[in-house]
C-alpha positions as CSV (number, residue, x, y, z in Angstrom):
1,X,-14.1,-30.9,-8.4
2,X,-10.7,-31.8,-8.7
3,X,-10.0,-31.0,-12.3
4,X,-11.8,-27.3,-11.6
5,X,-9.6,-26.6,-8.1
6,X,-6.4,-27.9,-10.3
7,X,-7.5,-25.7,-12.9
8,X,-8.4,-22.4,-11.1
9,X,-4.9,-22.8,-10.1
10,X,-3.0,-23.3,-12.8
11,X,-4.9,-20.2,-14.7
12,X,-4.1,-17.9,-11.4
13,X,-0.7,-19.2,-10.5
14,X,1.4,-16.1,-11.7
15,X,-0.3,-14.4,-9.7
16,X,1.1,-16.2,-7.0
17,X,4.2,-15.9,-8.2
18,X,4.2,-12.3,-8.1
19,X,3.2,-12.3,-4.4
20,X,6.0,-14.5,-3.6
21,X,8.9,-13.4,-6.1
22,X,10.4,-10.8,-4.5
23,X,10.2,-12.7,-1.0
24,X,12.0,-15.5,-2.5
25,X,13.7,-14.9,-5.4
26,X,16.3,-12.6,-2.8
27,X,16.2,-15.0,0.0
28,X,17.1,-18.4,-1.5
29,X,19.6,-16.4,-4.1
30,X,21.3,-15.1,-0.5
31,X,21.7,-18.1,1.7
32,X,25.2,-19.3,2.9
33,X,25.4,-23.2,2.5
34,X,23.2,-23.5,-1.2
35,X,22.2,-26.7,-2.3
36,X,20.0,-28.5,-4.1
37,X,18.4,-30.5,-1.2
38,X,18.6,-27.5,1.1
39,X,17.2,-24.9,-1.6
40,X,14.1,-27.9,-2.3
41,X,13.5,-27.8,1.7
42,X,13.7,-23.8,2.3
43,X,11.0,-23.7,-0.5
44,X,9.4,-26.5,0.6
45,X,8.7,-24.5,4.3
46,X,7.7,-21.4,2.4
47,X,4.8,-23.4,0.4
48,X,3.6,-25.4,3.6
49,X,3.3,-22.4,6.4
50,X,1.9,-20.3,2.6
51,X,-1.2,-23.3,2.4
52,X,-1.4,-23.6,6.3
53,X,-2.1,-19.7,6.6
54,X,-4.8,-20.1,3.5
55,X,-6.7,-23.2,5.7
56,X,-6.1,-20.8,8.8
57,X,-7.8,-17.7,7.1
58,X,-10.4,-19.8,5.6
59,X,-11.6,-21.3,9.1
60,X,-11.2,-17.9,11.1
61,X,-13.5,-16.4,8.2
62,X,-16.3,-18.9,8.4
63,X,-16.5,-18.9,11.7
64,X,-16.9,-14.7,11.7
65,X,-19.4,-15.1,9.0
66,X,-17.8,-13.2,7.1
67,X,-18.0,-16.1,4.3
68,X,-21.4,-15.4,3.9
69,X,-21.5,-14.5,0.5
70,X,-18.7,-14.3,-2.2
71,X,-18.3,-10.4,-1.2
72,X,-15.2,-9.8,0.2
73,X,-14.7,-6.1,2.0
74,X,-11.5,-4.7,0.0
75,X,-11.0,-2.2,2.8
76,X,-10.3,-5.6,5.4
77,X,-8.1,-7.2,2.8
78,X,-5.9,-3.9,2.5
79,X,-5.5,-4.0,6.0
80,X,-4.9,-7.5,6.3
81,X,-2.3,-7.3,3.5
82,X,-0.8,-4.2,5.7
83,X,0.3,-6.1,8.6
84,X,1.2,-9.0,6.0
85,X,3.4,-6.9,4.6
86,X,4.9,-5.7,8.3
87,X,5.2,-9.1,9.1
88,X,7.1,-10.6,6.0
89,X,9.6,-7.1,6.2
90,X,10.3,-7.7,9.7
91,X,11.0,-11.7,9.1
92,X,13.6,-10.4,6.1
93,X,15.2,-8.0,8.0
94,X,15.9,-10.2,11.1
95,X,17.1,-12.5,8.7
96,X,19.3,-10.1,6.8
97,X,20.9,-8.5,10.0
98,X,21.0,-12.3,11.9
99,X,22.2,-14.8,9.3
100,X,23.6,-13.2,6.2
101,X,24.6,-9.2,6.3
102,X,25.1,-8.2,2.7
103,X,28.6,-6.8,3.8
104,X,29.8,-9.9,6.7
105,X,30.3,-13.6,5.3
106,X,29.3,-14.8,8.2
107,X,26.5,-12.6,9.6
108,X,25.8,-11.4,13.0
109,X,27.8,-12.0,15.6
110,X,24.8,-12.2,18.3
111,X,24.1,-15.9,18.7
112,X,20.4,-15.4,19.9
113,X,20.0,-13.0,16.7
114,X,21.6,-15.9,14.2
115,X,19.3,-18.4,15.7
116,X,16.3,-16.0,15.3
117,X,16.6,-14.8,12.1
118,X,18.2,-18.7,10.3
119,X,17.0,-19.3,7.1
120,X,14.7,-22.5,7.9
121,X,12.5,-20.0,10.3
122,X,12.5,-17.1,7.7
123,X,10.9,-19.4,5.2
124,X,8.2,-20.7,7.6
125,X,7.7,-17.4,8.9
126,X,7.6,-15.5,5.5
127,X,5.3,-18.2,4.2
128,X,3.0,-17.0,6.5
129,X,3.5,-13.7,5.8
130,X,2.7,-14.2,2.1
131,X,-0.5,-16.1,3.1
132,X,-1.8,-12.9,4.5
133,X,-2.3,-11.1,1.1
134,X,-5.9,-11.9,0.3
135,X,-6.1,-12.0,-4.1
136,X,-9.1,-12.5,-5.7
137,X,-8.2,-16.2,-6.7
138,X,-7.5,-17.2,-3.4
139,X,-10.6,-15.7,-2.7
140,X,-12.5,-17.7,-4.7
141,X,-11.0,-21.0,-3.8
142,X,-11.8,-19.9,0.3
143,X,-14.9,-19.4,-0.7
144,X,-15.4,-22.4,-3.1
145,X,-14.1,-24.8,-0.6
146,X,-16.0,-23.6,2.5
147,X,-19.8,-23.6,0.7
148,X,-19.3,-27.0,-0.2
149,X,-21.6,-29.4,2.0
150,X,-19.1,-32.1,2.8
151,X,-16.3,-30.2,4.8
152,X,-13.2,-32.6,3.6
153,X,-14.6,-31.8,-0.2
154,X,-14.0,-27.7,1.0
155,X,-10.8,-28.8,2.1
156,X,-9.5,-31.0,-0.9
157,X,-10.6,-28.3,-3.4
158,X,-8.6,-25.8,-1.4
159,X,-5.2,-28.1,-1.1
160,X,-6.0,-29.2,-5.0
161,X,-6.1,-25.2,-5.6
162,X,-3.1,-24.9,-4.0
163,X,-0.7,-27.7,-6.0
164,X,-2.6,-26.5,-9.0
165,X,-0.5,-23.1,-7.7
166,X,2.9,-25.0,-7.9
167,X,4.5,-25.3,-11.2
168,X,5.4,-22.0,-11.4
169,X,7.1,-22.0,-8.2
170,X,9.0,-25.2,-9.7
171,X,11.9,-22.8,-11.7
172,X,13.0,-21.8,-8.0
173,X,15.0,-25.4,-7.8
174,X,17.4,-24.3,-10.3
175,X,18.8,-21.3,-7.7
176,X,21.6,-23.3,-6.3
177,X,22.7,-23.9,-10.2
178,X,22.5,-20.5,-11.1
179,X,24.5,-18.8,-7.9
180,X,26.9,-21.7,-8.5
181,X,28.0,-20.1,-12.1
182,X,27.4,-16.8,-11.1
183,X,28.7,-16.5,-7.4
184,X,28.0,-12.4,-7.4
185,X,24.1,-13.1,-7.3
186,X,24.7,-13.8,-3.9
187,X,25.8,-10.5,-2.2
188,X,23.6,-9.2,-5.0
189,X,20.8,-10.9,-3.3
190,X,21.3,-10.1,0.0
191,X,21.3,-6.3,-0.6
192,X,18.4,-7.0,-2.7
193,X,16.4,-8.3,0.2
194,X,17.7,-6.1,2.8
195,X,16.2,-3.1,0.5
196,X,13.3,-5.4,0.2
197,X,12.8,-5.7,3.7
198,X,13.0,-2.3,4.8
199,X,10.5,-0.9,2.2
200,X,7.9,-4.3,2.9
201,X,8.0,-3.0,6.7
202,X,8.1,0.8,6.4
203,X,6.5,1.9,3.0
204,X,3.9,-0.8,2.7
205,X,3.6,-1.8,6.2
206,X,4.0,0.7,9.0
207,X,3.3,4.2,6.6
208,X,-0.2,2.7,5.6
209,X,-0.8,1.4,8.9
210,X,-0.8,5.0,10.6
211,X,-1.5,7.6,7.7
């Protein structure tokens, strides 16, 4: 059970890392006080709230029913992706305009926007954003886990999935190195996921939502 969970991962894990790239690649390139120990944590955040949506969809779509046979409707996922997508622009945006504007060193002035949109709550927050985006893989894992007869089975196959999902995340340590010998991939960054942000909320999110 293990080896197959660890497995499923490891063969699906770019896909993964497409979801998440450009969410994080922007993000951890942007932020103020890099470090090693502080870039390991801000990833660290994004990966737990990521696995902590995956366990919350897979629950809410047992109990529905709607896990009642490997079908999954596209037309739900679409939407579900929709608001996933308003939700993660929104979370860049806020973080954008509170902590780090590409064109102010230190970013807003607004205290209650700084604290809002700090980089520890925009990882947590985008994490869960990125959960939201139902791929077949992850499909098949939720649905793996949730048919197996012994409940903490369902739920070890999922989190066995999930770390089967993490060595290609493990290149992302290596940020505070990189924007260390090239300081310009900072402001770089932060336009990058300002543009990011605005076309997550409005051309993915809020355009699809209503037309």
């Amino acid at each position: 059970m293990i080896l197959e969970a660890v497995l499923l991962g490891l063969s699906t894990g770019t896909y993964c890392a497409m979801y998440c790239g450009p969410v994080l690649i922007p993000f951890l390139f942007g932020t103020e006080k890099i470090s090693c120990r502080r870039n390991a944590g801000l990833i660290g955040l994004f990966l737990a709230s990521r696995l902590a949506m995956y366990f919350f969809l897979g629950f809410i779509f047992s109990m529905l029913g709607i896990l009642a046979s490997e079908f999954f409707d596209p037309y739900f996922a679409r939407r579900l992706s929709v608001f996933g997508y308003i939700f993660c622009g929104a979370t860049l945006l806020l973080n954008s305009f509170g902590a780090k504007f590409p064109w102010k060193k230190n970013g807003c002035k607004c205290v209650s926007l700084k604290i809002a949109g700090n980089d520890f709550l925009t990882a947590v927050f985008a994490g869960l954003a990125v959960g939201l985006h139902i791929c077949a893989p992850l499909w098949t894992a939720i649905v793996r886990s949730v048919f197996f007869a012994n409940r903490m089975k369902g739920i070890f196959y999922l989190v066995f999935f999930y770390f089967g999902t993490l060595p290609f995340f493990l290149p992302l340590l290596g940020i505070p190195l990189v924007q260390k010998m090239f300081p310009v991939m900072k402001r770089i960054s932060r336009i990058a996921q300002l543009l990011v942000g605005f076309y997550f909320l409005i051309f993915e999110g809020l355009i699809k939502l209503f037309f």
